[in-house]
N, C-alpha and C positions, 0 to 999 in steps of 0.2 A: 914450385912451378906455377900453380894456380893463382899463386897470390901476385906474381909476377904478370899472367896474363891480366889478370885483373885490372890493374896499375894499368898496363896496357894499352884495355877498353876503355877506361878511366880517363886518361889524358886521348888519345881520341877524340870522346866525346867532348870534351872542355874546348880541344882546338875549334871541332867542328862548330860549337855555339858561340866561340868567341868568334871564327870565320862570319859566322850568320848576322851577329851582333853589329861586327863593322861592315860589312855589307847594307845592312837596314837601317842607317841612323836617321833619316830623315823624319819628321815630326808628322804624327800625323793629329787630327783633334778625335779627343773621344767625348761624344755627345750622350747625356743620358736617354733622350727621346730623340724622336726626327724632327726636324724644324718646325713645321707646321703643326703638331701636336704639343711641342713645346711652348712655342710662340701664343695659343691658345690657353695652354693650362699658366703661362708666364712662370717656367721651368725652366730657364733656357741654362740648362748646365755642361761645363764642356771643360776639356781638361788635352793638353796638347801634350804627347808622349812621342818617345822616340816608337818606330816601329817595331823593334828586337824586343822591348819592353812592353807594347802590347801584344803578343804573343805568347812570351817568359808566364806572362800572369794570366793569361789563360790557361795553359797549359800546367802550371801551379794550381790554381781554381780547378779545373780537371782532374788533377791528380789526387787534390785532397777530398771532391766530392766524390771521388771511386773510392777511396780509401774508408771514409764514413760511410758509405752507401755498403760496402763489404762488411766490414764492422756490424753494421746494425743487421745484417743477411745473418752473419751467425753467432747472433743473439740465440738463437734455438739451441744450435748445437753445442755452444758453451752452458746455456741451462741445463741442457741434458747430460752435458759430462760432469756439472756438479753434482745431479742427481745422484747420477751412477759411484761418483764417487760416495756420497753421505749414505746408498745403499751396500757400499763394501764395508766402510767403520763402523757400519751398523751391525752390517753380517758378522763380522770379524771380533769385534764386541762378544757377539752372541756365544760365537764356537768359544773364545775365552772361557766364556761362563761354564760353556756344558763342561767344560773340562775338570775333571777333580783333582784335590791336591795332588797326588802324583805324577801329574801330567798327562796319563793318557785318560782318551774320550773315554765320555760314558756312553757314547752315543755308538751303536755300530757303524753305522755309514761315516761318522767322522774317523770311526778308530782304521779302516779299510784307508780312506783320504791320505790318511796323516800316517800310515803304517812303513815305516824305516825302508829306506831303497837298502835290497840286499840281503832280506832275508825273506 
């Protein structure tokens, strides 16, 4: 049922951007400076797009700079849960060791831990 709603929102969204898309054809020029600061530095660079196309790619540029901008926010948090993790095969390591050939701890507080559900 979910995957059905999905499909859905899905074609939805496509109509509405393809609706937007022929609605906006008309050209418009994208300039890299404004005239007068271009004309100065002799920049004068410019590039004629349909309108639905300069929007499409903003809105793409937006998406991918939230996306990296996220990304790099939890850099912390992913450092931190390697930590945590390289501190558990550490630990877990360790209780290996204390254990003697028989399998149970040598340790009391591990033997209490590890002590069989049910008796």
């Amino acid at each position: 049922m979910m995957k059905y709603l999905r499909y859905l929102l899905l074609a939805f969204v496509a109509i509405c951007l393809v609706t937007f898309a022929l609605a906006n054809r008309e050209v418009a020029a994208v300039r890299l400076l404004p005239d007068s600061l271009a004309n100065l530095l002799g920049l004068v660079v410019s590039i004629a797009l349909p309108v639905w196309a300069i929007l499409f790619a903003g809105l793409l540029i937006g998406l991918v700079l939230g996306f990296v901008w996220e990304w790099l926010r939890g850099h912390a948090h992913r450092a931190a849960a390697r930590s945590v993790k390289r501190d558990v095969t550490r630990l877990e390591r360790e209780m290996a060791v204390m254990k003697d050939a028989s399998g149970t701890p040598q340790d009391d507080i591990l033997a209490l831990i590890e002590k069989p559900k049910g008796r």
